[in-house]
N, C-alpha and C positions, 0 to 999 in steps of 0.2 A: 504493500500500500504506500509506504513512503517513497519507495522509487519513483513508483506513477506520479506521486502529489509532485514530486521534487522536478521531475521532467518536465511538468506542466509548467512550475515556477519559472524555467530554464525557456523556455520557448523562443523564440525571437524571429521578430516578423518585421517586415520592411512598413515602415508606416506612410512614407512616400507612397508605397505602391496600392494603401489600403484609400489615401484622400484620391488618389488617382480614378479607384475605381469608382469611388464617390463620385466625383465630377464628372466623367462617365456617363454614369446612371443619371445625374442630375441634368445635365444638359439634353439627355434624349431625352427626357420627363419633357422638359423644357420647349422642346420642340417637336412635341409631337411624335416621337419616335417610338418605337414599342421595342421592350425587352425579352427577350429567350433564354429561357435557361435549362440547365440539363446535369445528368450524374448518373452514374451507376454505382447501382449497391446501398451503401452509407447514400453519395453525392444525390442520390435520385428522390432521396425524404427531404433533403437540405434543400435540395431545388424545388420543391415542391412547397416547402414552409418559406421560401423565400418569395415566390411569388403572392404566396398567400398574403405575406407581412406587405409587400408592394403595392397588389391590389387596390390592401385597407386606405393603404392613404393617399388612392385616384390614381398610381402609376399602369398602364398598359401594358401589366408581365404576366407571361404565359409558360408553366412551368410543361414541357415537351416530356415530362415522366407522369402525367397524371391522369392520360386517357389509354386506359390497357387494351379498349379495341383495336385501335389505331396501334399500338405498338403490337400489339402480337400478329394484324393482318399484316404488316411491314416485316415485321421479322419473317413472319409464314413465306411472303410473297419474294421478297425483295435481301431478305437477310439482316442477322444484327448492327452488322459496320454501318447497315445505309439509316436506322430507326430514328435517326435526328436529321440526316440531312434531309431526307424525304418529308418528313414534318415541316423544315424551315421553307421546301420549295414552293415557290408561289406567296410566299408569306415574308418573308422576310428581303427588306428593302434598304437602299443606299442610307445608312444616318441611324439604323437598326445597332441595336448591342447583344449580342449575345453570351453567355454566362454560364462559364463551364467547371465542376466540382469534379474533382481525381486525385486518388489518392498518389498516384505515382505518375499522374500527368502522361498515360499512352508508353511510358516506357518499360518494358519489362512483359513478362509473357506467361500462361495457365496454362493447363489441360483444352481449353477453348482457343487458343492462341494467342495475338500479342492483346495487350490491356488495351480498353478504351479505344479503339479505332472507329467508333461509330463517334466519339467526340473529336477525335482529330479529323473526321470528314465534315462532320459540322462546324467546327473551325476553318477549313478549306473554302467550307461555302460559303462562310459567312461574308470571309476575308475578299471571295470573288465577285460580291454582290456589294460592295463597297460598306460594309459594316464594321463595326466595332469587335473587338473580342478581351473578355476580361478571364482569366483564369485566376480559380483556389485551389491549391497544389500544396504536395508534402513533397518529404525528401530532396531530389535536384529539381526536380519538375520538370523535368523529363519534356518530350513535344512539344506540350503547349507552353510551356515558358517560353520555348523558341517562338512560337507564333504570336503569343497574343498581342495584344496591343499594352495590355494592362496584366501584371501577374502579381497575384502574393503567393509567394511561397515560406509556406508553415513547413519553417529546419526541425523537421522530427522523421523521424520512418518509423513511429507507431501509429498504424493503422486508423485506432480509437480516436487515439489524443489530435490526431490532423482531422478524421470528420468533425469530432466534436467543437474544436476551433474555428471549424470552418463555419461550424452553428453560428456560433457566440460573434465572427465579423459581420455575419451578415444580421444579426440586429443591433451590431454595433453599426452599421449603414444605414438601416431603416431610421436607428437613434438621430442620425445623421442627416437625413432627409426631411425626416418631421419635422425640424429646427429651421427648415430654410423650405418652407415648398412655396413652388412658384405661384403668385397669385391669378386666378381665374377672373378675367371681366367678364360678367354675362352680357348680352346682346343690350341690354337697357345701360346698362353702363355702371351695374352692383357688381362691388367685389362677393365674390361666392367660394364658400369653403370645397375644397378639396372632396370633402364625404360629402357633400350634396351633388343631389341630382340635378334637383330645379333650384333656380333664384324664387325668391318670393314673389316677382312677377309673374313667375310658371312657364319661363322659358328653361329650355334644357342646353340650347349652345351656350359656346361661350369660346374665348382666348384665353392666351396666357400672356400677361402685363410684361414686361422686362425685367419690373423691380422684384423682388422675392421678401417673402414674412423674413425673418432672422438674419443675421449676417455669417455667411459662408466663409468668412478671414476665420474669425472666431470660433467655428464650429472644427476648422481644418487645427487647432492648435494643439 
């Protein structure tokens, strides 16, 4: 038990790379962009509670592990390597981010063959369609460290301790986003919160202003 507590203590993660992927997320928020996310195993709950957490507070994220039709007709059909990129086809566009959880980042190999190569093709795609790419990665980070745009990589090779961390950044982003969301003008010209649908007028459009609720200097600190 102390080992584990102690290893936790010892972690050490790029903090540049964690506001990076903040601004990131926050600028596609910003402009309209929609976010993708993915993982296998551990990565595939984390992406799924991540989009969940983005959702809640109006972001356009769509976690690519949470419809098992789709993923088992694509695996049946098409095979495992393609289950993300064939989701992101037709959907995912130039100014798109996509967000990709592994524990060894595609490098190293199973009984099934090498790791994660359904997320390094969705990385491929993402990268060919002029999008973003953020990866959360243990040990070297392997592939996608090479690729992304955006990478933290969590110095550990325990399996646990790097999903688990990988929980804990990603509500330390959402912590991050809530502090600064961009504000909504509805059509009449009321500022409207994020979790609403309608303005009190009863219209449902709306923009996003320039200025933002909280200051992003501050929150990056």
């Amino acid at each position: 038990m102390d080992g584990y507590l102690n290893e936790i203590k010892q972690l050490e993660v790029d903090k540049k790379q964690i506001v990076k992927a903040f601004d990131l997320i926050y600028e596609a928020w910003a402009s309209y962009k929609n976010i993708f996310i993915c993982g296998n195993g551990g990565g595939a709950s984390v992406s799924s509670h991540f989009a969940t957490d983005l959702i809640k507070l109006g972001v356009p994220a769509y976690s690519l592990d949470d419809n098992p039709s789709t993923i088992t007709m694509i695996t049946n059909d098409s095979g495992w390597d393609k289950v993300y990129e064939e989701q992101l086809n037709g959907k995912f566009w130039q100014g798109d981010v996509l967000v990709c959880f592994s524990v060894h980042g595609g490098k190293g190999k199973e009984k099934a063959g090498r790791w994660s190569q359904n997320l390094l093709r969705a990385v491929d795609y993402a990268r060919s369609q002029g999008g973003k790419v953020i990866g959360f990665v243990g040990h070297d980070g392997g592939e996608i460290k090479k690729l992304a745009d955006v990478c933290v990589d969590i110095k550990s090779e325990s399996t646990p301790i790097i999903e688990g961390f990988q929980s804990l950044l990603t509500h330390l982003i959402v912590k991050l986003l809530s502090g600064c969301q961009p504000t909504r003008l509805c059509e009449c010209g009321k500022i409207r919160q994020c979790s609403k649908v309608y303005c009190d007028c009863g219209k449902s459009g709306y923009r996003y202003q320039l200025g933002i609720v909280g200051n992003v200097e501050d929150l990056r600190k």
